[in-house]
N, C-alpha and C positions, 0 to 999 in steps of 0.2 A: 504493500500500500504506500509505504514512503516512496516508494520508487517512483509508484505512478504520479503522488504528487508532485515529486521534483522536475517529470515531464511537464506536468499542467503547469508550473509556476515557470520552467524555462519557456515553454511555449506562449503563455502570456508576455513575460518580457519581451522575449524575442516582437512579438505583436507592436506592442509601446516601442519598442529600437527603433523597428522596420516599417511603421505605418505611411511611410511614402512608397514602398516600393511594390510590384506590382503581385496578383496574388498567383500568378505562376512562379514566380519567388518561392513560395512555402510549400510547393506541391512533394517535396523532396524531402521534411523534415521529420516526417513521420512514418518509415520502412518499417517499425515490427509491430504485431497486434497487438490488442490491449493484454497490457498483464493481466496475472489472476490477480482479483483480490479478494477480499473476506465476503464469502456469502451471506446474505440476509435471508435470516429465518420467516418462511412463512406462516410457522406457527404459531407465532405470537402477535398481540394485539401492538403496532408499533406506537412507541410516543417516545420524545426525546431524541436526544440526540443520537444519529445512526450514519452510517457512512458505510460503505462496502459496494456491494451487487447485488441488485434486485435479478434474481436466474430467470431467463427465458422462458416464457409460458406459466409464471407461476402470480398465482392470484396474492395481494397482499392485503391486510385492514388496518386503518390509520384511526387509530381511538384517541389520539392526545395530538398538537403540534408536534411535527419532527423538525428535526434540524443540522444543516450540514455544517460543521466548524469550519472557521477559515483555510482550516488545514489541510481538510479533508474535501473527499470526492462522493457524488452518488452516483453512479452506472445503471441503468436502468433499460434491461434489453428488452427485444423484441418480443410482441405474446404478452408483454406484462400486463395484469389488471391492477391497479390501485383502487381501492373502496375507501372513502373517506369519510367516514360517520363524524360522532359528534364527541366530542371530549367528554368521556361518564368520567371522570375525575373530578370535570372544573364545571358544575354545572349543565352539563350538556350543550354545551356552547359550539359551535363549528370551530376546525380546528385548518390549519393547513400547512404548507412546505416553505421551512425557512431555510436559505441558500446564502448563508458566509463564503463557502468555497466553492466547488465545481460542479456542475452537473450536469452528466450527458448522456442524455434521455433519445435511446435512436431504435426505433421501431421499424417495420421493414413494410413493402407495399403489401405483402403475402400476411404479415404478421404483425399489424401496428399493435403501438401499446393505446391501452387505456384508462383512465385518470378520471375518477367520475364519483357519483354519490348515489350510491346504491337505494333501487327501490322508490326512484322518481319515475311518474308518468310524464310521459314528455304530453303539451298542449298544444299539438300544430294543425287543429283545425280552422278554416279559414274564420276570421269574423270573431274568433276567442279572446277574452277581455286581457289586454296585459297587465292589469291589476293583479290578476288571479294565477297569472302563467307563473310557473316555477323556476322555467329556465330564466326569468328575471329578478328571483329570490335574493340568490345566493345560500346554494348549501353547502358548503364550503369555502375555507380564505383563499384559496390560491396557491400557486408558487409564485413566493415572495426572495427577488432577488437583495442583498445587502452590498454596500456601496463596495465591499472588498472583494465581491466576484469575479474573476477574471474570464468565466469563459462559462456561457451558459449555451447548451446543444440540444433542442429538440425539433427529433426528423418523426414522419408518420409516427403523430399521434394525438388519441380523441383527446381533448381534453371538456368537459363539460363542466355545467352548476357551479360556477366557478362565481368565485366575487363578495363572500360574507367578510361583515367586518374582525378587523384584524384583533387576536387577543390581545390584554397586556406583554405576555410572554411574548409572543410573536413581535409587537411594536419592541420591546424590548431588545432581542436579539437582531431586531433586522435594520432598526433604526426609522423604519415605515410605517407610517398607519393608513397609508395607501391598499383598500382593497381592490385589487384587481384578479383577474386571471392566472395573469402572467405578471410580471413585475420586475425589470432591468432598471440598476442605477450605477452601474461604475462608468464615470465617462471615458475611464481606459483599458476599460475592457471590450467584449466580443459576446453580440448576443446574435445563436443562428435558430429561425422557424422556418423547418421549411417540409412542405408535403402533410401537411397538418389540417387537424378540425379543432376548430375552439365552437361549442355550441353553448349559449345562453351564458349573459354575463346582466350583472349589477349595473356596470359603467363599460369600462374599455375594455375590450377580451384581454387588451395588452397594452401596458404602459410602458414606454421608455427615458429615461430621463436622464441620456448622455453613453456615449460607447459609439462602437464599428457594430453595423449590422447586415446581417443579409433573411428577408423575408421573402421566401418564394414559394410560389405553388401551394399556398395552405385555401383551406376554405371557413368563412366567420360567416354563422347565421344569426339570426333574431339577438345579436347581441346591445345590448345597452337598453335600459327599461326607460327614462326620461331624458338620457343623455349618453356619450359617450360613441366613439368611432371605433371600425374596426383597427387601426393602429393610432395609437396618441405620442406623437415622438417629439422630447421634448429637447432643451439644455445640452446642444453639441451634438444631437443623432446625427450622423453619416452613413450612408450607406445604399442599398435597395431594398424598393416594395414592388415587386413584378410577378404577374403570372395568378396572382391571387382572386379569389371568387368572393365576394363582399354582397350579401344579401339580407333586406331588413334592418340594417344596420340604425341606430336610435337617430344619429347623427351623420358621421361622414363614413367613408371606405378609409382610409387615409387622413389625418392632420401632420402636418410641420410645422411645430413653432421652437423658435431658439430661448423660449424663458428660462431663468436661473442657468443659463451656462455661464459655467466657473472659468475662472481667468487661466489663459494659457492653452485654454481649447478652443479648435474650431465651432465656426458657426455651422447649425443643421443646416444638413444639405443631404436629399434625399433624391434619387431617381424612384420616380413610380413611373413606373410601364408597365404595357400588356396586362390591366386588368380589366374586370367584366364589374359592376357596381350595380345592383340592382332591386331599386324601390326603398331607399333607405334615404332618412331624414323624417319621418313620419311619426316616431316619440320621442322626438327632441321638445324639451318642455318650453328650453325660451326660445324667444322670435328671431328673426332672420338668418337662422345656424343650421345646419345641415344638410346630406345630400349627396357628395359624392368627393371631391379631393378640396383641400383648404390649404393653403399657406397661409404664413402670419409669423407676425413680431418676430421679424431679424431671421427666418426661415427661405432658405433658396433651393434649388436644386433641378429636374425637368420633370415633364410629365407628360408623356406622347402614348398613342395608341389604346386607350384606354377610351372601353366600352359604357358609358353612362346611360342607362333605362329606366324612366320616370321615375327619375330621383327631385329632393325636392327643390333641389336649386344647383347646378353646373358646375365648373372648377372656379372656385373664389379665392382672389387674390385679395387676402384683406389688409383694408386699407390702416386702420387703427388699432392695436399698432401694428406697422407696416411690414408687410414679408420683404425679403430681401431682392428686393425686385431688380437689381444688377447681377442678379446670380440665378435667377428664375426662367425659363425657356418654357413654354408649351404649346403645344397643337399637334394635330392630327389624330382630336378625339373625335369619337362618334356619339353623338346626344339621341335620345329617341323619348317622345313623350306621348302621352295618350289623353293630355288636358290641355288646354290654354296655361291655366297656372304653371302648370313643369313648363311648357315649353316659354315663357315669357321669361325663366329664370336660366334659359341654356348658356345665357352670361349675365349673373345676377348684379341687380340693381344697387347702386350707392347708399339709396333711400330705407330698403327695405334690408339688407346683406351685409352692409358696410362695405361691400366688396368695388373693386379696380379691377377688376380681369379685363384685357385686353381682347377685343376678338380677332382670331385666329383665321384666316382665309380657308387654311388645310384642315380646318375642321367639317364634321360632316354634322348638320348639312351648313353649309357654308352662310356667314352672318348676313350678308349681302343679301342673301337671299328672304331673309326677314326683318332684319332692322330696319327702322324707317329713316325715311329721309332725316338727315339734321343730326342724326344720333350722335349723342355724346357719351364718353366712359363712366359709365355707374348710372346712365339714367334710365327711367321706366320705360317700358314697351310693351306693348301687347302686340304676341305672337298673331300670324294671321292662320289662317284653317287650314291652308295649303300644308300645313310643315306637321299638325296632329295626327299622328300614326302614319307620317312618311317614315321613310328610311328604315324599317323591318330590318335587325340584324338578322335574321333569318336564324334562331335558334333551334338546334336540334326539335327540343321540346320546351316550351317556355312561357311563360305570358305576355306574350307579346302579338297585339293587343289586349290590354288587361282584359281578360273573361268577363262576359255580362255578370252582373248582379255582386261582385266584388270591389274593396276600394284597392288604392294605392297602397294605404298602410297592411292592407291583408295578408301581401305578399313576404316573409320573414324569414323561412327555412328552404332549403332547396326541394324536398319533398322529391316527389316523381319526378321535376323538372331536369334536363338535361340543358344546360348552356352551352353546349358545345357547338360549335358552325355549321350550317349545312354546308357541303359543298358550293353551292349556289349564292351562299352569301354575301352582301355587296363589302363584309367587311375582310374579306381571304384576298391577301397579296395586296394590300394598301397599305401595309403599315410601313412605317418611317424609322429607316433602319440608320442612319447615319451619325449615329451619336454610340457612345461606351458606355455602359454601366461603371456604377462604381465598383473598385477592386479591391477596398479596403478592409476584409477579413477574409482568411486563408483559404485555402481549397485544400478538404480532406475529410473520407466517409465517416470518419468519426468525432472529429477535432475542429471541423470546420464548414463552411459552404459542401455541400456533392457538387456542387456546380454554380459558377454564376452565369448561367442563361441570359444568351446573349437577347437583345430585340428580335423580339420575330415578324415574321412577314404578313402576319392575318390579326387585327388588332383582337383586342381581350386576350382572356387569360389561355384561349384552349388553342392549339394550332391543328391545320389539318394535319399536318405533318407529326404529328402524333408528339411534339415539344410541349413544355408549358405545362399546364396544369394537369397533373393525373388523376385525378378523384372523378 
């Protein structure tokens, strides 16, 4: 176990030396497989502090907070169940996963792991009240990262009911009373999601608040009950959000804002590409917020090829305070609505958004083609009829156009629906490949990125070519 941690701590160094240089760089630093270390007992109810390996296929039950030392690692293989009840110790109170040191949670597309709260009915019928919904609860805290993490790894896997408020113990150990999902805060460290489900959250399936990241290929449902996006990245994020399936969403698919970055680090800057966003902003509690991609306060980065579907307001560059709009690039996104309201927001108003989004010629469908004469940046318009339920990305299976007798907010989980492209679709071999992702955390099946997936050629998350998104 020392051994492996003196790996994880050289490897994070090494991270912090080498964060200029490219991540074919670190392809090479990692030849042998993971050591053995100390098996974790399925047989006992866990609580406290634990470290070792969760073995392959084996079911586990979390009765109390655990927690990993700075020191220490948690492994957590393919096949694994996690059950997370409620602390019979402390009251019966939700309980959840605190991360001082490493954690690498890598499930396989044959064998993902799962992370969940056993003996929840999930509530995904159309028109069901989110009052009542569970997966908006929170029956469990989370995995809760602490500012000393250097290297947090989860590949295929479910994570669910995530989001109950944090115990003292838990704020104590983590330094967070942030409930989320998921939870990153070292800004020099490496946080990687990739090929993953986060279903039902509180707030943000996933906060970040400073670090190198890479988010690819996961899929976020009905997450956030009054508020909250499918990623909130705060304080120095760098990195990518690409390939990702964003549905239902309280709020946005995506936020960038650079608030509480500490001195000495870079400003957020994030590439989103190639995602698909669909019907989200619709339990966002306050007014003119939500819907599909946000920059904001001192936040730059690009955001091309991405799929937006009656969301409730387009990519907003907002103004107060202002994203980093010398560092910001976007277009050649595809809008699609089935109202007047969505489609009068496909570049949201000053008045109503606070938003500055520029419009984009390369976008679909092109602004010219419904803004009115005179138009100025951030001001009101109303869409004309020609543009409501134009431009069909032609979804596998999907709602598109919304189904009679349904609303917008109805739409949450992915359910039967497939997103994936027809052949046919006006959105395959349009996408705008001429730009790099970022390459700022390593490439390796266990340690890092599997891959940073380059831009693809059919906008959204799924390509005909079988790249992009797998679920």
């Amino acid at each position: 176990m020392k051994k492996f941690n003196f790996l994880i701590l050289l490897f994070a160094t090494g991270l912090i030396l080498s964060s200029c240089k490219k991540a074919t760089d670190y392809k090479n630093l990692w030849q042998a497989e993971l050591p053995p270390v100390t098996p974790i007992s399925e047989a006992t109810c866990l609580s406290g502090a634990i470290k070792g390996t969760m073995l392959a296929g084996k079911t586990y039950t979390v009765c109390g907070d655990i927690f990993v030392n700075q020191t220490d690692t948690l492994v957590i293989q393919e096949g694994v169940t996690i059950n997370f009840g409620l602390n019979t110790s402390n009251g019966n109170i939700p309980c959840g996963l605190g991360i001082k040191g490493t954690l690498i949670c890598v499930g396989t597309k044959d064998k993902p792991i799962l992370i969940t709260f056993p003996g929840v009915t999930k509530t995904d019928t159309y028109g069901a009240d989110p009052n009542l919904d569970p997966a908006l609860k929170g029956k469990w805290t989370g995995i809760i990262g602490a500012t000393t993490c250097p290297l947090m790894v989860i590949k295929w896997t479910r994570v669910e009911f995530g989001g109950a408020a944090i115990s003292a113990a838990m704020k104590t150990f983590t330094g967070s009373s942030s409930p989320y999902s998921i939870y990153y805060a070292n800004p020099a460290g490496v946080f990687i999601l990739e090929d993953s489900w986060i279903y039902g959250s509180v707030d943000d399936p996933f906060r970040i608040n400073g670090g190198k990241i890479n988010v690819m290929r996961n899929t976020f449902e009905k997450c956030g009950y009054t508020g909250g996006e499918a990623m909130n990245a705060k304080a120095g994020t760098i990195g990518n959000f690409a390939y990702n399936l964003c549905v239902g969403m309280a709020t946005n698919g995506p936020k960038i804002s650079n608030i509480n970055v500490l001195p000495g680090f870079p400003a957020s800057n994030v590439a989103i590409y190639n995602n698909t966003i669909v019907n989200s902003g619709y339990r966002r509690a306050a007014a003119g917020r939500g819907g599909s991609i946000n920059f904001e306060e001192g936040a730059g980065g690009v955001a091309y090829n991405n799929i937006m579907v009656n969301c409730k307001f387009g990519l907003r560059v907002v103004q107060n305070p202002i994203a980093d709009t010398a560092n910001l690039k976007y277009g050649y996104n595809w809008n699609y609505a089935d109202s007047v309201s969505v489609a009068s927001q496909f570049i949201p108003s000053l008045s109503i958004s606070t938003a500055i989004t520029q419009p984009q010629e390369t976008d679909i469908p092109k602004p010219s083609t419904y803004l009115p004469s005179g138009w100025t940046v951030g001001a009101v318009y109303t869409a004309p009829a020609s543009i409501i339920g134009a431009n069909n990305p032609q979804f596998i299976n999907g709602p598109v156009p919304l189904p009679a007798g349904l609303k917008l907010a109805d739409i949450s989980t992915v359910g039967s629906y497939n997103f994936a492209l027809k052949p046919s679709s006006p959105c395959v071999g349009i996408g705008f490949t001429n730009f790099n992702p970022r390459t700022d955390v390593p490439v390796h099946p266990l340690y890092g990125a599997t891959e940073i997936t380059p831009p693809g050629k059919d906008l959204g998350c799924y390509q005909i070519n079988g790249r992009g998104n797998q679920h």
